[in-house]
Backbone of each chain as nested JSON, in Angstrom:
{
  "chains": [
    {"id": "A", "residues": [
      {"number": 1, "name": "UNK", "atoms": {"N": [0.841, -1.193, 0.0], "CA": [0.0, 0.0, 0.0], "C": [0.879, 1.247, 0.0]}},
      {"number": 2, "name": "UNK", "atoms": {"N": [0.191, 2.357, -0.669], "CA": [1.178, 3.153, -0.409], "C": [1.262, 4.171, 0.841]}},
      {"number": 3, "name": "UNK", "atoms": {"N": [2.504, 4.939, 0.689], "CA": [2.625, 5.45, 2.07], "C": [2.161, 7.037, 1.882]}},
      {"number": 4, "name": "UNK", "atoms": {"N": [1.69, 7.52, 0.635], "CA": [1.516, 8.703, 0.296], "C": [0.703, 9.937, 1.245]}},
      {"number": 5, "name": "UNK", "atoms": {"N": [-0.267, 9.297, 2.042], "CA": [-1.039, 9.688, 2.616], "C": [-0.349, 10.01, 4.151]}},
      {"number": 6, "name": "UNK", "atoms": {"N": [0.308, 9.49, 4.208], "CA": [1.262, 9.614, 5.779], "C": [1.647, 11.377, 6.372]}},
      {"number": 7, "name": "UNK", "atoms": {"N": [1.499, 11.247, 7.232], "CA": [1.953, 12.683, 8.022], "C": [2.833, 12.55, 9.339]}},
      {"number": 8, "name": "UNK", "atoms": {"N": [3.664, 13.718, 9.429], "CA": [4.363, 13.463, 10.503], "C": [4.385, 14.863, 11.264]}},
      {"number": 9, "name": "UNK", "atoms": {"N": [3.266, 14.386, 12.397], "CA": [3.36, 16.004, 12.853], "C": [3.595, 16.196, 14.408]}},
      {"number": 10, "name": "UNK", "atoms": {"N": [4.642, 17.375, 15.189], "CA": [5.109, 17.309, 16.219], "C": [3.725, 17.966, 17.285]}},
      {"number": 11, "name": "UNK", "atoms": {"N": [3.522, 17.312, 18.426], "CA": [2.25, 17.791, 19.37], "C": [3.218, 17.739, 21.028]}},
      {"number": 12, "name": "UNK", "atoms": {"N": [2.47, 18.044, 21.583], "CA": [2.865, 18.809, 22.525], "C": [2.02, 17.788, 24.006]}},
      {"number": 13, "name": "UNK", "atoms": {"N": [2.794, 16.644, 24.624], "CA": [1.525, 16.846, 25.427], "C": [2.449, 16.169, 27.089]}},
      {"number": 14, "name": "UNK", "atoms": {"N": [2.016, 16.649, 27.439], "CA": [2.49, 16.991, 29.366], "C": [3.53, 17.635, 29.541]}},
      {"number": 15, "name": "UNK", "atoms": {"N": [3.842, 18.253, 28.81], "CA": [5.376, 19.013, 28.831], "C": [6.451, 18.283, 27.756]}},
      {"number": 16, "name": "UNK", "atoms": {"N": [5.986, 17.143, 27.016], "CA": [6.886, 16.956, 26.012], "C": [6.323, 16.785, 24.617]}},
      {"number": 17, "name": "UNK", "atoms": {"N": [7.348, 16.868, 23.479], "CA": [7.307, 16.775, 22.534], "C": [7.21, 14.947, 21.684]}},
      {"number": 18, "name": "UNK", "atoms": {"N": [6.231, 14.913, 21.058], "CA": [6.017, 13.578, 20.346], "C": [6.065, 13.458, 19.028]}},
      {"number": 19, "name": "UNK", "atoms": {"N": [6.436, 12.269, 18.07], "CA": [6.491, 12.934, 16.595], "C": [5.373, 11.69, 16.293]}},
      {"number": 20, "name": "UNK", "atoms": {"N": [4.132, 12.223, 15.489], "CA": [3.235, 11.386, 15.462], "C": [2.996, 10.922, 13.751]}},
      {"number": 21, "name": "UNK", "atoms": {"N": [3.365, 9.776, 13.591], "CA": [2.987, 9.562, 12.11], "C": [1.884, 8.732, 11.479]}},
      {"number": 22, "name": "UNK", "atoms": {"N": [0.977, 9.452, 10.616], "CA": [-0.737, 8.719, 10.767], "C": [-0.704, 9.235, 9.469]}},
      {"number": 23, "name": "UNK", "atoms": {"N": [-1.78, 8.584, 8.964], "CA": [-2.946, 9.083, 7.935], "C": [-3.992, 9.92, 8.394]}},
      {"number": 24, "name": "UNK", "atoms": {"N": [-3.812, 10.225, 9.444], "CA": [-5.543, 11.303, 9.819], "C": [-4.592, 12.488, 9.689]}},
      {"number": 25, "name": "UNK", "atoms": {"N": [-5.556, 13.758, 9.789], "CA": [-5.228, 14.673, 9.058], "C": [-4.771, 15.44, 10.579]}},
      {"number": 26, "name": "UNK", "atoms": {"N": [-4.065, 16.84, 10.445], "CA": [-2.975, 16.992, 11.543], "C": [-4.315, 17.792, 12.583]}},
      {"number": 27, "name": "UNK", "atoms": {"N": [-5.159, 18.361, 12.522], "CA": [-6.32, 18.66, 13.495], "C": [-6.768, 17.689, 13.972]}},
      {"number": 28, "name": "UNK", "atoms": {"N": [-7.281, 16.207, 13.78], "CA": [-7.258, 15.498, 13.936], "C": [-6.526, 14.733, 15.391]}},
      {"number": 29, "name": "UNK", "atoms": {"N": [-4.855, 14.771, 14.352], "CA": [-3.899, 14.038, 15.578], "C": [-3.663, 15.221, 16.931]}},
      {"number": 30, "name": "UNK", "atoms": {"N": [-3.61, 16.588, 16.692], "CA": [-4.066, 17.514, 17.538], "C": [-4.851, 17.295, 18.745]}},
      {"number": 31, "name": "UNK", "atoms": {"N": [-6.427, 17.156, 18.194], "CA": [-7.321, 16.879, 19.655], "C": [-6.961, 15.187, 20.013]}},
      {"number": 32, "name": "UNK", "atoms": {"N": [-6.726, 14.216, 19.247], "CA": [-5.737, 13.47, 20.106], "C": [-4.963, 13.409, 21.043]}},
      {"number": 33, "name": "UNK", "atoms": {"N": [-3.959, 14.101, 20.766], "CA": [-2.743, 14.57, 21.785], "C": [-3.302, 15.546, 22.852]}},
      {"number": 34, "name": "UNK", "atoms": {"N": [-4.203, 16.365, 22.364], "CA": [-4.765, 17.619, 23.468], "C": [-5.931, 16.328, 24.237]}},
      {"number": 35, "name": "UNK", "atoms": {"N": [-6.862, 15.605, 23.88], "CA": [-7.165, 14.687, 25.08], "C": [-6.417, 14.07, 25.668]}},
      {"number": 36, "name": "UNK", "atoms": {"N": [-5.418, 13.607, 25.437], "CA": [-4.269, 12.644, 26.256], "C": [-3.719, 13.686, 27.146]}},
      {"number": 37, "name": "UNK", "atoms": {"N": [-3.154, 14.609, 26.984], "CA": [-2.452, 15.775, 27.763], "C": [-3.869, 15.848, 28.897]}},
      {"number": 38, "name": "UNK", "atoms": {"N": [-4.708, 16.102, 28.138], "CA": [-6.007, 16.927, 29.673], "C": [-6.222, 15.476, 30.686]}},
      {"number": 39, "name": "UNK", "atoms": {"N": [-6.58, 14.184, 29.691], "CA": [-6.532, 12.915, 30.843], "C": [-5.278, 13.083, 31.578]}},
      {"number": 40, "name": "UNK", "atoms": {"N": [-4.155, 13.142, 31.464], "CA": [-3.186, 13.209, 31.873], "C": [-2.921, 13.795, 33.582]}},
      {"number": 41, "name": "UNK", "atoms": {"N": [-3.683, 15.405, 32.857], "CA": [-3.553, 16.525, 33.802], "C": [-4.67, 16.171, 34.843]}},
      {"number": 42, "name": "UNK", "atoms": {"N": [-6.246, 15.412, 34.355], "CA": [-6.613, 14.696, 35.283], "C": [-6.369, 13.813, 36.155]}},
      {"number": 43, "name": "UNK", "atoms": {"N": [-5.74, 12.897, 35.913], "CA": [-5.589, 11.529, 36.37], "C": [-3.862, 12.245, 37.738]}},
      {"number": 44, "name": "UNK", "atoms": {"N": [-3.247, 13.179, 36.899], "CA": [-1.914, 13.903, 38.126], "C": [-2.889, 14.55, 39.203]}},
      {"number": 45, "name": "UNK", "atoms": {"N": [-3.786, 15.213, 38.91], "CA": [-4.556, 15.853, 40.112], "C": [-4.646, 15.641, 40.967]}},
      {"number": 46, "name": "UNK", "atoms": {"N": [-5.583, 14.158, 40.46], "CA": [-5.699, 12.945, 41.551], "C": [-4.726, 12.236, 42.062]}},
      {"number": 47, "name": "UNK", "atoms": {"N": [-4.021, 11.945, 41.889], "CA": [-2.173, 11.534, 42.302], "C": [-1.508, 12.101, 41.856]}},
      {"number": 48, "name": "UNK", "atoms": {"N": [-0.875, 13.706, 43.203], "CA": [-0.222, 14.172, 42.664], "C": [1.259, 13.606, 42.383]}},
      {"number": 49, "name": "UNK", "atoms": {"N": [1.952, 12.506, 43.213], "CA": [2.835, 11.519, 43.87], "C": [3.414, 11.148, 42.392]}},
      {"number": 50, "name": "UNK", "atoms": {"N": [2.131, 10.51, 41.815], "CA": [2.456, 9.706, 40.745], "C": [4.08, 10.172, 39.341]}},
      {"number": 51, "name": "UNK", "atoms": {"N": [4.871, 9.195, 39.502], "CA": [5.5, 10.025, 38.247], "C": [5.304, 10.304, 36.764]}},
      {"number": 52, "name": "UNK", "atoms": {"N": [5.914, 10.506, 35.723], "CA": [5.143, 10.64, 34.016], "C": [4.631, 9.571, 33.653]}},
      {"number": 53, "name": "UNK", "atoms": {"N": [5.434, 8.312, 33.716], "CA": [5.061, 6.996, 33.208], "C": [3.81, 6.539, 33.86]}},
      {"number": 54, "name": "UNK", "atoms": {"N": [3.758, 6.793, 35.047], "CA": [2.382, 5.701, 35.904], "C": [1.676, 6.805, 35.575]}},
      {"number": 55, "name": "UNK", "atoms": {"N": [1.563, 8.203, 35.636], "CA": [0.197, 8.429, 34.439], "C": [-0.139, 8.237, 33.346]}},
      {"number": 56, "name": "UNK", "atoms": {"N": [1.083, 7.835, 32.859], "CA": [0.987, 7.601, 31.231], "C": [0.147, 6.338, 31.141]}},
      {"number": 57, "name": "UNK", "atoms": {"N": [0.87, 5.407, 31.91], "CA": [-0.072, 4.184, 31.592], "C": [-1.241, 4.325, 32.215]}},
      {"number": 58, "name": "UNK", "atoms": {"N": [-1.341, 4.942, 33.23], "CA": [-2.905, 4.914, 34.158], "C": [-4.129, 5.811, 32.906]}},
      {"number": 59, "name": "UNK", "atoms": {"N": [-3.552, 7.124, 32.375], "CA": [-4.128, 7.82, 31.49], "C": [-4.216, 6.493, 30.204]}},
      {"number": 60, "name": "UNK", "atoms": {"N": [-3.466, 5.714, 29.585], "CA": [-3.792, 4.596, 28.794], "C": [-4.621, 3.609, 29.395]}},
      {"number": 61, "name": "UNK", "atoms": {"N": [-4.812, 3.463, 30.962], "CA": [-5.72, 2.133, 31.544], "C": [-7.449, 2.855, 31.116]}},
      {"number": 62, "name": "UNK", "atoms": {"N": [-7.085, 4.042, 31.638], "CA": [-8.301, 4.759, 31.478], "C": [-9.174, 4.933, 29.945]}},
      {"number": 63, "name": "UNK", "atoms": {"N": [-8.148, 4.931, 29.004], "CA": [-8.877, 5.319, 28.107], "C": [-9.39, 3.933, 27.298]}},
      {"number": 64, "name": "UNK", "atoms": {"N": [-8.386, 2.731, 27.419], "CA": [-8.918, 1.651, 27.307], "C": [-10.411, 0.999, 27.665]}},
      {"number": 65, "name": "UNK", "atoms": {"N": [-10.3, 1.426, 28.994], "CA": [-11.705, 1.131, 29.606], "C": [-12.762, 1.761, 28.816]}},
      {"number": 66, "name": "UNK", "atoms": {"N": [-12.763, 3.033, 28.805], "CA": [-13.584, 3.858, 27.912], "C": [-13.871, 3.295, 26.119]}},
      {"number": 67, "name": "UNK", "atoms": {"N": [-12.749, 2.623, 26.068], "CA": [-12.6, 2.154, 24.533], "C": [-13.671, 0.788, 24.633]}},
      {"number": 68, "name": "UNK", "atoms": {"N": [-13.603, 0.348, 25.305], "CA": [-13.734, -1.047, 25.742], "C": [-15.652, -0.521, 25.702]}},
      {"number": 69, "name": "UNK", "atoms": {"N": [-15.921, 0.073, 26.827], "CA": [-17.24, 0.102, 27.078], "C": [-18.142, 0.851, 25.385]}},
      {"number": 70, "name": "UNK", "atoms": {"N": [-17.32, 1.866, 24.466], "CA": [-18.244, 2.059, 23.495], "C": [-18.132, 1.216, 22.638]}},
      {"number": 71, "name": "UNK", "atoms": {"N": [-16.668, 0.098, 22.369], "CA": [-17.334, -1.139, 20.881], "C": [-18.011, -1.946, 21.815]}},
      {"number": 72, "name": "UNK", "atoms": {"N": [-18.048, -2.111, 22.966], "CA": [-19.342, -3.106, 23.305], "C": [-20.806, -2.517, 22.937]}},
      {"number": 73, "name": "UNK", "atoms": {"N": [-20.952, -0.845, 23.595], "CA": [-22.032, -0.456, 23.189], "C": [-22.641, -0.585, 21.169]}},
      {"number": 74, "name": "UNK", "atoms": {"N": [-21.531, -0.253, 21.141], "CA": [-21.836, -0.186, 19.404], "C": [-21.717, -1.957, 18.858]}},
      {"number": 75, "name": "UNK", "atoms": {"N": [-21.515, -2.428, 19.025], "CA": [-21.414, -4.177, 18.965], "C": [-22.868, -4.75, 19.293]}},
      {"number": 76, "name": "UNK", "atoms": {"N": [-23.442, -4.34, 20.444], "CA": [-24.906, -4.534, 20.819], "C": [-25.515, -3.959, 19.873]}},
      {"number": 77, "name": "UNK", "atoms": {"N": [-25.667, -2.82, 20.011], "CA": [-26.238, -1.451, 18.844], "C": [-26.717, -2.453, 17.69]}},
      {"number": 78, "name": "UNK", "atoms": {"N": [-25.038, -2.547, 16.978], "CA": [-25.041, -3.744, 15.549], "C": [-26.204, -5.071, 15.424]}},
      {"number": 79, "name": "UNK", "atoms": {"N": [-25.794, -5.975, 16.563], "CA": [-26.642, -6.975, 16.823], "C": [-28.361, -7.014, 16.871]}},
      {"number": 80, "name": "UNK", "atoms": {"N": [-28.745, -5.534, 17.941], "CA": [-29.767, -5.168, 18.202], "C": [-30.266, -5.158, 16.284]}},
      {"number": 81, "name": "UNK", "atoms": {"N": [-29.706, -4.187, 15.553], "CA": [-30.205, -4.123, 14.012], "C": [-30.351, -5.489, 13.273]}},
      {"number": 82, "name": "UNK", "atoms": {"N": [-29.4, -6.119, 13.546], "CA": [-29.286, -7.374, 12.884], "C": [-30.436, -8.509, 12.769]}},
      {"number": 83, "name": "UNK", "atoms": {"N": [-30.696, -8.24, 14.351], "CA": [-31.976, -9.038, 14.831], "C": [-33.279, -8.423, 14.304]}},
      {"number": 84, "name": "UNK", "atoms": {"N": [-33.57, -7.035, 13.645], "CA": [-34.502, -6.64, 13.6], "C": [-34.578, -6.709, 12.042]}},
      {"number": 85, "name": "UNK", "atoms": {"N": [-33.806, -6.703, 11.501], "CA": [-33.359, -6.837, 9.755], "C": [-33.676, -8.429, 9.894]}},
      {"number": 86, "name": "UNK", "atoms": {"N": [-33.167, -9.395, 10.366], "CA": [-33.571, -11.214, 10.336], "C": [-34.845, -11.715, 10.338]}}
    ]},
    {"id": "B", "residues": [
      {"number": 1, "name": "UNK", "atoms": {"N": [-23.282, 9.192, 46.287], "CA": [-23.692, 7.954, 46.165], "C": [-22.621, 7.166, 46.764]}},
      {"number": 2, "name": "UNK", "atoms": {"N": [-22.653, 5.528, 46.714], "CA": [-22.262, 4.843, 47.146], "C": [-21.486, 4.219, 46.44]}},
      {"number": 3, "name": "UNK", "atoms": {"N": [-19.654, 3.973, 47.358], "CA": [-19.076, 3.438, 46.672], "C": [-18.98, 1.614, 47.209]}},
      {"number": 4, "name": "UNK", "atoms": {"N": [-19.935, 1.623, 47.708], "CA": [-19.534, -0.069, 48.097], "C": [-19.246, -0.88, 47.272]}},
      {"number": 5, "name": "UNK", "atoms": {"N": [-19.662, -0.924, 45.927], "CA": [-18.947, -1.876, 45.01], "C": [-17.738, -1.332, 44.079]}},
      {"number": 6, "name": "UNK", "atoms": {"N": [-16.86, -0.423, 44.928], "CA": [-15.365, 0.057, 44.26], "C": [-14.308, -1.374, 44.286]}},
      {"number": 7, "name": "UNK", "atoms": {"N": [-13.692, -1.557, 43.672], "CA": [-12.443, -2.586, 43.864], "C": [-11.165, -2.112, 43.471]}},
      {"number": 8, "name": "UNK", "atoms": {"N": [-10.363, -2.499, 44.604], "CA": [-8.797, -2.467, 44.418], "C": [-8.059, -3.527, 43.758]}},
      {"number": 9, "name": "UNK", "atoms": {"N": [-7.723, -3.201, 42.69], "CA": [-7.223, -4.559, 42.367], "C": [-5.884, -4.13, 41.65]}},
      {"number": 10, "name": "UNK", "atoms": {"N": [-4.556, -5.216, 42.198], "CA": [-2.912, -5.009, 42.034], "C": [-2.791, -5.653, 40.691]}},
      {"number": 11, "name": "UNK", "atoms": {"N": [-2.491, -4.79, 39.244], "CA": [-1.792, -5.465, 37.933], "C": [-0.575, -5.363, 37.508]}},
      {"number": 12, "name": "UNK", "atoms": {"N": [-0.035, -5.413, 36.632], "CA": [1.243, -5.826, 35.994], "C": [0.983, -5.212, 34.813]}},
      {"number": 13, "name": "UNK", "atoms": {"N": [1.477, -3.657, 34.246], "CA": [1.575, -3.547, 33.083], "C": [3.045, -3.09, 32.697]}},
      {"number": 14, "name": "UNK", "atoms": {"N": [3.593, -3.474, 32.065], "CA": [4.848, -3.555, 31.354], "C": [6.263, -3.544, 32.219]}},
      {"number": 15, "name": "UNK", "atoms": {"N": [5.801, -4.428, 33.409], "CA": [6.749, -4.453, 34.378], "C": [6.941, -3.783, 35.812]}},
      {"number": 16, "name": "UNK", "atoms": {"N": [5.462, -3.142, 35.933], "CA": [5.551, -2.499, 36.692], "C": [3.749, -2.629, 37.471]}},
      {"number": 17, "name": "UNK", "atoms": {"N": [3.853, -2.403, 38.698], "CA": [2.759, -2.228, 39.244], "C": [1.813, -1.292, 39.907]}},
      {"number": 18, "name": "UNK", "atoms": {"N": [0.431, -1.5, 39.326], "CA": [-0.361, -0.144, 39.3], "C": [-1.49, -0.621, 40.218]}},
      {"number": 19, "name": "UNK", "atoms": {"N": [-1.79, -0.031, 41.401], "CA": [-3.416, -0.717, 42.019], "C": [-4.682, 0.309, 41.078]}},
      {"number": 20, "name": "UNK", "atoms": {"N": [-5.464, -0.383, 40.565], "CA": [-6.464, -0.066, 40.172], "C": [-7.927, 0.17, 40.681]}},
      {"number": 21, "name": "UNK", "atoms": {"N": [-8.583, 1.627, 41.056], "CA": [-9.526, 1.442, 42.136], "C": [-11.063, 1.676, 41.007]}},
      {"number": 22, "name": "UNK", "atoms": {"N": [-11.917, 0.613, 40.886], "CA": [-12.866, 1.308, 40.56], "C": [-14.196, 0.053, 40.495]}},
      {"number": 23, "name": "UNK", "atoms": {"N": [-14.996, 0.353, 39.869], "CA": [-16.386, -0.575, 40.219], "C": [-16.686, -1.747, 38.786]}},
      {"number": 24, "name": "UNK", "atoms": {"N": [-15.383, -1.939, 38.478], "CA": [-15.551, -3.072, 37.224], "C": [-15.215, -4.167, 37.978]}},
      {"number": 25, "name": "UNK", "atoms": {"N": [-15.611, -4.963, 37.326], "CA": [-14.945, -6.45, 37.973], "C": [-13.629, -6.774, 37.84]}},
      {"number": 26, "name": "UNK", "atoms": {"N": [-13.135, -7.546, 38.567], "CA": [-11.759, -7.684, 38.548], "C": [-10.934, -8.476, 37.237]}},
      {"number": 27, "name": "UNK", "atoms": {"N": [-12.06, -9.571, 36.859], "CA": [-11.583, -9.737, 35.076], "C": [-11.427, -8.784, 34.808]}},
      {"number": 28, "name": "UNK", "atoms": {"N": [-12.581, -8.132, 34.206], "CA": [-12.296, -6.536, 33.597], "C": [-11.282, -5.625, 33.671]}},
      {"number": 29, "name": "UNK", "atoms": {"N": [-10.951, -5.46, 34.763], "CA": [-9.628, -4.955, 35.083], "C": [-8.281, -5.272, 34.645]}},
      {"number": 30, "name": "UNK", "atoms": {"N": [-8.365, -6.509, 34.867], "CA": [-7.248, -7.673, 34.243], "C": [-7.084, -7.583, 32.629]}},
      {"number": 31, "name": "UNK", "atoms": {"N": [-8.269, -7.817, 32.135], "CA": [-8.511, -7.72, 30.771], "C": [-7.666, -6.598, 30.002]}},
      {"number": 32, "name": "UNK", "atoms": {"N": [-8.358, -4.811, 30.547], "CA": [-8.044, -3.498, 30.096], "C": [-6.558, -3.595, 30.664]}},
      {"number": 33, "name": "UNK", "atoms": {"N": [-5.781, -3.99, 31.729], "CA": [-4.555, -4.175, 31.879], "C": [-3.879, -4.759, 30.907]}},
      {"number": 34, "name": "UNK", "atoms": {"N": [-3.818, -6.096, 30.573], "CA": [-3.323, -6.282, 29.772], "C": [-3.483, -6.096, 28.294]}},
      {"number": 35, "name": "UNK", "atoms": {"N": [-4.598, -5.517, 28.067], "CA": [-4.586, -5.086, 26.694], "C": [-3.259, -3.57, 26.833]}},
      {"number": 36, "name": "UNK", "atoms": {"N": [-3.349, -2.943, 27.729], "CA": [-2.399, -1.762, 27.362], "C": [-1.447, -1.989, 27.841]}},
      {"number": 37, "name": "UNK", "atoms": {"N": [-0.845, -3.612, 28.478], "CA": [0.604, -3.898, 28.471], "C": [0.803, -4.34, 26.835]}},
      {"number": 38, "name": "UNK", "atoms": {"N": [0.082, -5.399, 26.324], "CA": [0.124, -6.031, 24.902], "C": [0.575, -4.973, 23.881]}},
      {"number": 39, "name": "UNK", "atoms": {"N": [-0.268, -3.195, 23.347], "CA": [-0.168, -2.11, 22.743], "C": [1.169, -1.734, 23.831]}},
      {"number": 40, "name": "UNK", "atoms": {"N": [1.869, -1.543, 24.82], "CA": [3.08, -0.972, 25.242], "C": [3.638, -1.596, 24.374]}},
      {"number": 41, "name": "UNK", "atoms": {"N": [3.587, -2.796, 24.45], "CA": [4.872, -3.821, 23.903], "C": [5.239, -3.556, 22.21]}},
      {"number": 42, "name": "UNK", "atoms": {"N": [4.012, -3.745, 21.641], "CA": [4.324, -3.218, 20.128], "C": [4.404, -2.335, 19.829]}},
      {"number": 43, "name": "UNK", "atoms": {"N": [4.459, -1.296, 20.982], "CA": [4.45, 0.232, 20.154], "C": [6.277, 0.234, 20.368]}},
      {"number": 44, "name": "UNK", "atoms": {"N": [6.537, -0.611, 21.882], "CA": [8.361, -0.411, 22.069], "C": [8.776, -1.418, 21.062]}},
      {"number": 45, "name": "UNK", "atoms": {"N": [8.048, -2.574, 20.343], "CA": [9.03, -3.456, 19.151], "C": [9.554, -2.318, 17.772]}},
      {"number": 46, "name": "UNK", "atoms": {"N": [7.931, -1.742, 17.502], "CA": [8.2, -0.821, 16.509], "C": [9.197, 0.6, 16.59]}},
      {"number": 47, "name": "UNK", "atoms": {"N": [9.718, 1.496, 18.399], "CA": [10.551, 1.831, 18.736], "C": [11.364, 2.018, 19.754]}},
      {"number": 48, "name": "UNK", "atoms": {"N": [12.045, 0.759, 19.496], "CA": [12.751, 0.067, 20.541], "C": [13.617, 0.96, 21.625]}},
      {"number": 49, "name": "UNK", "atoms": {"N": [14.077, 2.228, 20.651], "CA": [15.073, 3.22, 21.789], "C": [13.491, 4.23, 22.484]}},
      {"number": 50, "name": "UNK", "atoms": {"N": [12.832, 4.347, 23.275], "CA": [11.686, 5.197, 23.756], "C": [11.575, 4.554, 24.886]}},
      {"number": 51, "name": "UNK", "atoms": {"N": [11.575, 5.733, 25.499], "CA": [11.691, 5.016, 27.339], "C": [10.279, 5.023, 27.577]}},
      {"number": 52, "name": "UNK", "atoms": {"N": [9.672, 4.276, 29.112], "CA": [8.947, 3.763, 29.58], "C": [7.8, 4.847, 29.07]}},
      {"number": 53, "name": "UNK", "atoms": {"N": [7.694, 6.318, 29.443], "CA": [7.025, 7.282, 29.706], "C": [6.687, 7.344, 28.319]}},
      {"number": 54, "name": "UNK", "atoms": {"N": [7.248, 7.573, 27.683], "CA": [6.867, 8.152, 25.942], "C": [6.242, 6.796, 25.391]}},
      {"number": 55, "name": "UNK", "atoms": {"N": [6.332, 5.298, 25.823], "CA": [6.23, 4.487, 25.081], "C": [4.467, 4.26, 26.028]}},
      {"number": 56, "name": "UNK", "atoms": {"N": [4.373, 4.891, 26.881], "CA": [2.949, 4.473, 27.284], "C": [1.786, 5.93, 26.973]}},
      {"number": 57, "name": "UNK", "atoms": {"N": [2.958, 6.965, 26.697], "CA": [2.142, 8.0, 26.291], "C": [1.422, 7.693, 24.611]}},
      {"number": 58, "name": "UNK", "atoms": {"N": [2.42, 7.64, 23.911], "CA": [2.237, 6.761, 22.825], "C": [1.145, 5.756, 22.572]}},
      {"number": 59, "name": "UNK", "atoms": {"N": [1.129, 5.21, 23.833], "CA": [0.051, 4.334, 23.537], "C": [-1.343, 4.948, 24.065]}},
      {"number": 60, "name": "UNK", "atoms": {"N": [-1.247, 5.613, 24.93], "CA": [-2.619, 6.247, 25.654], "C": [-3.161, 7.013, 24.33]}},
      {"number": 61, "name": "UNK", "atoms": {"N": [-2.449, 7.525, 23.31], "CA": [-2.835, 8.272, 21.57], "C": [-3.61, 7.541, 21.192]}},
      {"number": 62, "name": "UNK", "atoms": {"N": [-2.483, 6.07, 20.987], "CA": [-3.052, 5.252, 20.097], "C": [-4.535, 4.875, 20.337]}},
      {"number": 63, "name": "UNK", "atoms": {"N": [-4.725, 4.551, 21.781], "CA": [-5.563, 4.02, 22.478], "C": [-7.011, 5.047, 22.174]}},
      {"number": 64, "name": "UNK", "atoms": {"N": [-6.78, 6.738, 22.561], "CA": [-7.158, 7.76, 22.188], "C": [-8.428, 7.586, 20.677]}},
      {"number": 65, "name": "UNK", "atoms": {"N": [-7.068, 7.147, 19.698], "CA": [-7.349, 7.519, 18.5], "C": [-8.47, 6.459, 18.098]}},
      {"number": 66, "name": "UNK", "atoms": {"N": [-8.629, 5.008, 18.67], "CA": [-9.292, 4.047, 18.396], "C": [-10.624, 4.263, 18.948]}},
      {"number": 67, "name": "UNK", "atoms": {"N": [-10.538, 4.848, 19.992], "CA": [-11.848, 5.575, 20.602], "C": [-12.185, 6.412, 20.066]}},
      {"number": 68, "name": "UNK", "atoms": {"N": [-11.828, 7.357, 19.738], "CA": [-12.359, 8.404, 18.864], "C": [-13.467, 7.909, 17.726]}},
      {"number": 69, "name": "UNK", "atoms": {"N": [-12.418, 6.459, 17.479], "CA": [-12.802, 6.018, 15.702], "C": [-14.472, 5.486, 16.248]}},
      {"number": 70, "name": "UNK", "atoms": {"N": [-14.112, 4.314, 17.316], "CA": [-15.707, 3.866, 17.686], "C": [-16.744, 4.559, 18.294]}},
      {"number": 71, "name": "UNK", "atoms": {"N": [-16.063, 5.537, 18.852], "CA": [-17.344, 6.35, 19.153], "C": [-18.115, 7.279, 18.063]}},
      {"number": 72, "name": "UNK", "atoms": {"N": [-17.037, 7.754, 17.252], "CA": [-17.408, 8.118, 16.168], "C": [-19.036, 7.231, 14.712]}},
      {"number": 73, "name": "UNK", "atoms": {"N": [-18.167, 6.127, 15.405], "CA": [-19.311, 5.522, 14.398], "C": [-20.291, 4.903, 15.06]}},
      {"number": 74, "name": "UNK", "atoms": {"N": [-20.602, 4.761, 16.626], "CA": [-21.439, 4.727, 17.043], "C": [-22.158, 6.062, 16.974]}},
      {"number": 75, "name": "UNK", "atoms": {"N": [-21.844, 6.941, 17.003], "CA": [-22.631, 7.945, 16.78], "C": [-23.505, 8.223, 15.464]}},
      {"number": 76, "name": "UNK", "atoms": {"N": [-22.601, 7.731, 14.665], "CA": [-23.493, 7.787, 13.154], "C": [-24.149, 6.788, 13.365]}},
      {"number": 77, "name": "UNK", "atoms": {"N": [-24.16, 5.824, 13.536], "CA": [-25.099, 4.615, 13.541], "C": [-26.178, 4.893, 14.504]}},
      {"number": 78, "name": "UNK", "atoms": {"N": [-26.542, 5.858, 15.765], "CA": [-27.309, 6.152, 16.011], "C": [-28.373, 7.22, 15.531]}},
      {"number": 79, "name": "UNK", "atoms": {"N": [-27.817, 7.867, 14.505], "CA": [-28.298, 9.109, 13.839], "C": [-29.43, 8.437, 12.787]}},
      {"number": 80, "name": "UNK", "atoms": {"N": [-28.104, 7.422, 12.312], "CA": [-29.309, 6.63, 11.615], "C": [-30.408, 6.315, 11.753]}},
      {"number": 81, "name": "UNK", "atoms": {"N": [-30.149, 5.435, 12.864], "CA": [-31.529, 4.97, 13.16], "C": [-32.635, 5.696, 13.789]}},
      {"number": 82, "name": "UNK", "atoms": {"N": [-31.798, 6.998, 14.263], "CA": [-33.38, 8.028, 15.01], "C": [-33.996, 8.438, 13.674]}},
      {"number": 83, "name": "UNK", "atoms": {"N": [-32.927, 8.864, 12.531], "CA": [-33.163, 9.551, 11.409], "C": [-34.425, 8.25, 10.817]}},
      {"number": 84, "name": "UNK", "atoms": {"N": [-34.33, 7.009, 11.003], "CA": [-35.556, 5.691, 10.096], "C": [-36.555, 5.856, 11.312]}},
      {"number": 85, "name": "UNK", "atoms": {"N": [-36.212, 6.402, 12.097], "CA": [-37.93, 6.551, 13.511], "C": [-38.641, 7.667, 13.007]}},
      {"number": 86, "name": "UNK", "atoms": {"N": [-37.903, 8.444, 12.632], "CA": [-38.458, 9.878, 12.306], "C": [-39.281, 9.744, 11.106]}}
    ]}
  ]
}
């Protein structure tokens, strides 16, 4: 496939610099990085103790979960149609 | 409200240990743990020199960006269907 579509754009998030390379367009990888930075700044609030990494991953446990609970919702959603289309 | 059904529960993500406090079950917990040790791991195969912090920030994006995608299309898929009630 080709790689034509690729971008490589620098974002900003807890005080450091990341180089992010995607096909979505750079506003896009933007509010990406700007939600990860604000979970971030949430999740330090609450432990201020904590160092970069154990928010990093705690801000990744978190958003997993969140990931987790909408393809289940949308997976049901699917099914729910499926059954009504059968 | 009531937190009587909160749980503490001790995991293992990428070598390190995080107590997790909240009202999922403890599979569940286990589960979203190791899914964002599994994404640590391939995001450090693909760059192997990125220390702990950047390689879980990295992933909290990635993680980010996949949510974005399903919520995104759960949302259209609900539009839909209010839009066939209407």
């Amino acid at each position: 496939m080709s790689d034509h579509t690729k971008r490589k754009i620098t974002v900003d998030i807890y005080g450091q610099q990341y180089t992010i390379v995607g096909s979505e367009s750079s506003s896009h990888i933007r509010i990406v990085a700007s939600m990860v930075d604000d979970k971030m700044r949430e999740i330090n609030a609450m432990n201020p103790r904590l160092d970069i990494s154990k928010v990093a991953v705690l801000t990744a446990v978190n958003v997993m979960h969140e990931y987790l609970k909408v393809k289940d919702e949308l997976e049901q959603l699917k099914m729910v149609i499926q059954r009504e289309k059968d």
